[in-house]
C-alpha positions, 0 to 999 in steps of 0.5 A: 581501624581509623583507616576502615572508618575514613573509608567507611565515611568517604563511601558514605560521603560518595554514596550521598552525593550520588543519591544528591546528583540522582535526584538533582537529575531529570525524572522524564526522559526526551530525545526528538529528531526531524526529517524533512518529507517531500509528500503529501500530509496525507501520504506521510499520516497513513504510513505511520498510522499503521504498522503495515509498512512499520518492518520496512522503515523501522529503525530497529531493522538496522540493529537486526534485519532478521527481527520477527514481527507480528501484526494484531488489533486494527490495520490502522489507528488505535489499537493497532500493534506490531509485536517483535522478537529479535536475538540482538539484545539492541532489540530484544522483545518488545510491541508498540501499540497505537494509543492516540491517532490524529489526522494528518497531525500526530500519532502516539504508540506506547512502547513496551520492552526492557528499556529503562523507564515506565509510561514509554511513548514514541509520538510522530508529528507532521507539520505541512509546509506553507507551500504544501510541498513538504511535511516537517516530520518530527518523531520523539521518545518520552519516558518516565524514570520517576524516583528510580534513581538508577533510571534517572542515570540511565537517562544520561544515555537517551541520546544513545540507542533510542535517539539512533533508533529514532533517526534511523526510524525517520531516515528509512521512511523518507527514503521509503516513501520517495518511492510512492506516486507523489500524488494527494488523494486525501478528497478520494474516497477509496475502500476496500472492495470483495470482487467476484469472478464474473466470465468476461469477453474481451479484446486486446487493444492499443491507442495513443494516448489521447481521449479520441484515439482511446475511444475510437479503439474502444468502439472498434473493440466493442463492436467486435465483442457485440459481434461475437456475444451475437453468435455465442447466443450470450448477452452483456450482464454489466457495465463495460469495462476497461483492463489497463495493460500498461500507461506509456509514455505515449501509447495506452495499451488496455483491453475492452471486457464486458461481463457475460450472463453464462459461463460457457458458450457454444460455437461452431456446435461445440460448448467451451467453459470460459475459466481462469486463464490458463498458462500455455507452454507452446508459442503461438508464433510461426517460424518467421515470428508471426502469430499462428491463426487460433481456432475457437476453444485454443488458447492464446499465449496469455492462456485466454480462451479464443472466442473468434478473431480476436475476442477472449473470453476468462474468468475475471479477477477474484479478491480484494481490490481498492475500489473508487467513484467519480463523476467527471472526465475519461481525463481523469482516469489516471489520475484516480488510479495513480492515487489507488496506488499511492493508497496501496502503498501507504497502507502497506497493501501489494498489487502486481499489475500483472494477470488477473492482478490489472486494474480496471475501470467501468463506465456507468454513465447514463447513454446521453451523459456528456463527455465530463460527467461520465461515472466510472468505477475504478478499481485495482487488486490488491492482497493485504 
């Protein structure tokens, strides 16, 4: 009987020390880690400010890469939430919610799962260095274990999953983000922009990669489309356009578009419908390799529809594109779409570059405006 109470009396001794060591314990979980990124402030807040990207550098894609996700609320900002379900138990089900967003300095997401702790938060904040080279990104994980004394225990342990999960985090979003244009397009103004299909004329062409020779090809190719648009009976119905193919190192490939006000034309006393392009399954090469004549109405091997010579004419992209503005030099151009892409990339929008997908640009300039203070539209397409 003695013996039942002196173990009765050490587990009593046992029990008060654990409840003396749980309140001796912190009420308030933290764990932060840092990374240095080589990119622009800019860059570095929109990627975090939405949850777009968030599937991609997540540090819980590396407990389960099968992880379902789901976005709702705002692309951006307050209110946007990502919402998952994982059968890891690492994992699990759980959302974050963006509840405080400030520019190029922080954002903070309330998490919610079945980790221990109430009021759970992860707050990301981006230091520039002096030199402006690099920002400093530091991302914490705060929680409250209150009077809960089993919580207060539990938080002994933050330094195990959500301190891993957080330095993944910031691993896999520097390593994401060392693969965007590292170019700052924070005084850019860019937006989202609904394009309607517009029937086009066209003339593929190539030139080094210099203003001169671009616009030397340009005017070459415009005299063919005003040629062209003469004797179809058309006439141009907006600004000019420039579709990039591809920049080279040392050559810029592009075609020179102008809007047509009809979409059909007719030639040689035969009406053709100007449409999307349309895949064409033959070559249009010779036995020796050469390109084959093509007549008025065939197709070329991009599936545009042959004018004459070599004028197309399709039906212009359709959709979403990040739209631009700028007053200055045609030197400028790459540079304003270069931080499109840059934009796309942060903002977790796709672009292809390839088909109708190709970005363009459109000279609105006044007739006697100078060689630097040309006005142009830039745009590329994009699906979200």
């Amino acid at each position: 009987m003695i013996r039942i109470f002196e173990m009765l009396v050490a587990l009593f001794i046992v029990f008060v020390l654990a409840v003396l060591v749980g309140l001796a314990l912190p009420s308030h979980g933290h764990v932060e880690r840092s990374v240095q990124i080589p990119s622009p402030v800019r860059q570095v807040y929109d990627t975090v400010n939405t949850f777009r990207r968030f599937p991609q550098y997540s540090g819980l894609r590396a407990f389960d890469p099968a992880m379902q996700s789901t976005l709702s609320g705002p692309e951006s900002g307050v209110g946007a939430k990502i919402s998952w379900t994982s059968q890891s138990p690492k994992v699990g089900n759980g959302s974050l919610t963006v509840t405080k967003s400030t520019s190029d300095s922080d954002v903070t997401m309330t998490l919610d799962n079945d980790w221990i702790g109430d009021n759970k938060t992860y707050t990301i904040t981006l230091t520039p260095a002096a030199n402006g080279r690099t920002v400093k990104v530091t991302e914490s994980y705060d929680a409250d274990y209150g009077w809960n004394l089993l919580w207060r225990y539990g938080g002994l342990y933050i330094n195990g999953e959500p301190s891993a999960i957080v330095q993944t985090t910031l691993a896999s979003l520097s390593a994401m983000m060392a693969g965007f244009p590292n170019t700052d397009y924070t005084n850019q103004e860019i937006r989202i922009a609904e394009i309607t299909a517009k029937p086009l004329f066209l003339v593929s062409t190539k030139a080094e990669r210099s203003l001169d020779a671009v616009e030397e090809a340009t005017i070459a190719a415009r005299e063919k489309i005003d040629a062209a648009l003469k004797k179809a009976g058309l006439t141009a119905a907006g600004p000019q356009m420039t579709i990039t193919t591809e920049w080279g190192e040392s050559d810029y490939t592009f075609a020179v578009a102008v809007p047509v006000d009809q979409p059909s034309f007719t030639l040689g006393g035969s009406t053709f419908t100007i449409d999307a392009p349309a895949p064409k399954p033959e070559d249009d090469s010779d036995s020796n390799g050469e390109p084959k004549p093509l007549a008025t109405g065939e197709r070329d091997n991009k599936g545009l529809l042959v004018v004459e010579g070599d004028v197309r004419a399709m039906l212009g992209y359709q959709g979403q594109a990040l739209y631009t503005e700028f007053t200055g030099s045609a030197a400028q151009l790459p540079l304003f779409r270069l931080n499109q892409k840059a934009y796309a990339e942060t903002h977790g929008y796709r672009y292809s570059e390839a088909g109708l997908g190709r970005p363009w640009d459109e000279n609105i300039s006044a007739p006697d405006a100078a060689a630097d203070a040309q006005t142009f539209r830039v745009y590329l397409p994009i699906t979200r």
